[in-house]
One Martini backbone bead per residue (centre of mass of N, CA, C, O) as a GRO file, in nm:
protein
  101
    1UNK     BB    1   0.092   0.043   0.025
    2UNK     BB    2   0.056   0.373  -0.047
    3UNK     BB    3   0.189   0.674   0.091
    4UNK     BB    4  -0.014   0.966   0.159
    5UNK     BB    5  -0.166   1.288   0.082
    6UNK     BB    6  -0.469   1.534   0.099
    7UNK     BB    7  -0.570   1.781  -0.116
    8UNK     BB    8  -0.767   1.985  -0.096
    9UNK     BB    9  -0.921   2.190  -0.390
   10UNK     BB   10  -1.020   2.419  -0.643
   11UNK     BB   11  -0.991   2.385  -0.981
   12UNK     BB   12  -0.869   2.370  -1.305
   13UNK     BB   13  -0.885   2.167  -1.577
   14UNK     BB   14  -0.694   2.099  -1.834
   15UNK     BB   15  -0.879   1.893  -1.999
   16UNK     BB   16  -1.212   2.064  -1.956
   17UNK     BB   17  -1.246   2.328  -1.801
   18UNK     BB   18  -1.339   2.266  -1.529
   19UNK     BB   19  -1.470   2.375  -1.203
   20UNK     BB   20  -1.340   2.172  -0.904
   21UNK     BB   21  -1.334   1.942  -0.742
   22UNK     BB   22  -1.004   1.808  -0.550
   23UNK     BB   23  -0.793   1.533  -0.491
   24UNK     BB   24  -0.448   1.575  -0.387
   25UNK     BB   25  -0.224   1.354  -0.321
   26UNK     BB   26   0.095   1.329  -0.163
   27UNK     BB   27   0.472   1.291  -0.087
   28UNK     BB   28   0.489   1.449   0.184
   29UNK     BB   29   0.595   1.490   0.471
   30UNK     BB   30   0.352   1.318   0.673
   31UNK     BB   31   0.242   1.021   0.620
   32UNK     BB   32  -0.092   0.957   0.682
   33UNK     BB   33  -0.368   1.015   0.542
   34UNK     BB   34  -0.394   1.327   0.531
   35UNK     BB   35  -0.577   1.617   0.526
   36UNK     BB   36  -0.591   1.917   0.309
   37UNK     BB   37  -0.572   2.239   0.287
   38UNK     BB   38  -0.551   2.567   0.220
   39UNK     BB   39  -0.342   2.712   0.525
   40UNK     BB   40  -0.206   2.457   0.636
   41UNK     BB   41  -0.032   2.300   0.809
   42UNK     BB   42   0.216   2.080   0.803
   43UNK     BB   43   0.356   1.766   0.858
   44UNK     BB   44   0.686   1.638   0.869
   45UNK     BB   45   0.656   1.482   1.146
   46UNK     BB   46   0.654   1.093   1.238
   47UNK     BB   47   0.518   0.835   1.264
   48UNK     BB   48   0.685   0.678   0.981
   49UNK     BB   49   0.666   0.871   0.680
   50UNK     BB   50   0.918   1.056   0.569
   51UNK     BB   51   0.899   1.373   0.353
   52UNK     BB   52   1.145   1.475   0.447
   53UNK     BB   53   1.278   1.355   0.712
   54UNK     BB   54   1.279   1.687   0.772
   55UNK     BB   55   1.290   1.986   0.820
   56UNK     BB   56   1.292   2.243   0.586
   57UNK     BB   57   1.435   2.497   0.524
   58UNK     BB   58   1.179   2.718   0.676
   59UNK     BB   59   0.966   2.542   0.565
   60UNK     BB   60   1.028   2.468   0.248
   61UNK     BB   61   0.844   2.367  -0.050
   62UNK     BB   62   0.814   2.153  -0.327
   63UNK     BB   63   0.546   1.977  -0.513
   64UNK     BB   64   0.390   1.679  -0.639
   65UNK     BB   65   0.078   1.613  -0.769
   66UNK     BB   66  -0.198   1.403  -0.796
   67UNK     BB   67  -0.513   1.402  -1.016
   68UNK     BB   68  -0.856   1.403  -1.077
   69UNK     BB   69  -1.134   1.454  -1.215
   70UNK     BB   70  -1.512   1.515  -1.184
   71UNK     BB   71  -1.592   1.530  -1.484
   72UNK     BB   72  -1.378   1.353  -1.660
   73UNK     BB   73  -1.144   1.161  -1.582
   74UNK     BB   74  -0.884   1.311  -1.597
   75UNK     BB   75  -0.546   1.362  -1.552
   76UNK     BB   76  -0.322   1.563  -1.328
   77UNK     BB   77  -0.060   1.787  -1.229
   78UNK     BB   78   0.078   1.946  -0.911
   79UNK     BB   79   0.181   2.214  -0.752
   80UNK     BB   80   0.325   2.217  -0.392
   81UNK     BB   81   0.336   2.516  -0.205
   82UNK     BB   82   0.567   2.535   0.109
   83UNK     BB   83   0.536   2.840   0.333
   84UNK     BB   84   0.632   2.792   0.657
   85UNK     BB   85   0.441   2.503   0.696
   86UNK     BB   86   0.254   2.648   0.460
   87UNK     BB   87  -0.002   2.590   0.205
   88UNK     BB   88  -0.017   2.814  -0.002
   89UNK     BB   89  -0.023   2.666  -0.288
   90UNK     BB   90  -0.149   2.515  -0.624
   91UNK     BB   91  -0.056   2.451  -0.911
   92UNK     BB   92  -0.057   2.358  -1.249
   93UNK     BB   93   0.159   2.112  -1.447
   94UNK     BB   94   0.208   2.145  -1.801
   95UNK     BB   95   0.501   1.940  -1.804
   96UNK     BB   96   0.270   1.725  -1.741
   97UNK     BB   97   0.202   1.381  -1.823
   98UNK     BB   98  -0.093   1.227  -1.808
   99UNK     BB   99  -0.233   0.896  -1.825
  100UNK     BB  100  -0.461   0.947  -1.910
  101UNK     BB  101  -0.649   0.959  -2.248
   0.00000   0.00000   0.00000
């Protein structure tokens, strides 16, 4: 069983252009099966898998999820910015191809 974290909020399908809520995925932090939102802080350390190991310099990461729309029911990646800590934004990543087709 592979262990992430998800993030839930809203964004632009890059796939068929609808907006829509979305679970992205993510394999960072503390992974422990933990739902966050934008705003939230992340759990870095913990019993269990995290990445990275440690708390990275000043609690800044950059990292990518994966998510699926609830639309369309195709896939696409998205960067996952957090700042001081806290999930600060998540922007679609145009430069990766989804599985789905």
């Amino acid at each position: 069983m592979s262990v992430y974290n998800t993030l839930e909020l809203i964004t632009l399908c890059p796939r068929c252009e609808n907006v829509s809520p979305v679970e992205v995925e993510f394999r960072f932090g503390h992974m422990n099966l933990d739902t966050y939102r934008l705003g939230d802080d992340l759990r870095w350390i913990g019993v269990g898998h995290s990445l990275p190991r440690e708390r990275p310099p000043n609690g800044d990461y950059d990292g990518e999820g994966y998510a699926e729309c609830l639309t369309c029911h195709k896939d696409f990646w998205m960067m996952i910015y957090v700042r001081k800590d806290i999930i600060a934004s998540a922007t679609v990543d145009h430069t990766k191809v989804g599985y789905i087709h």
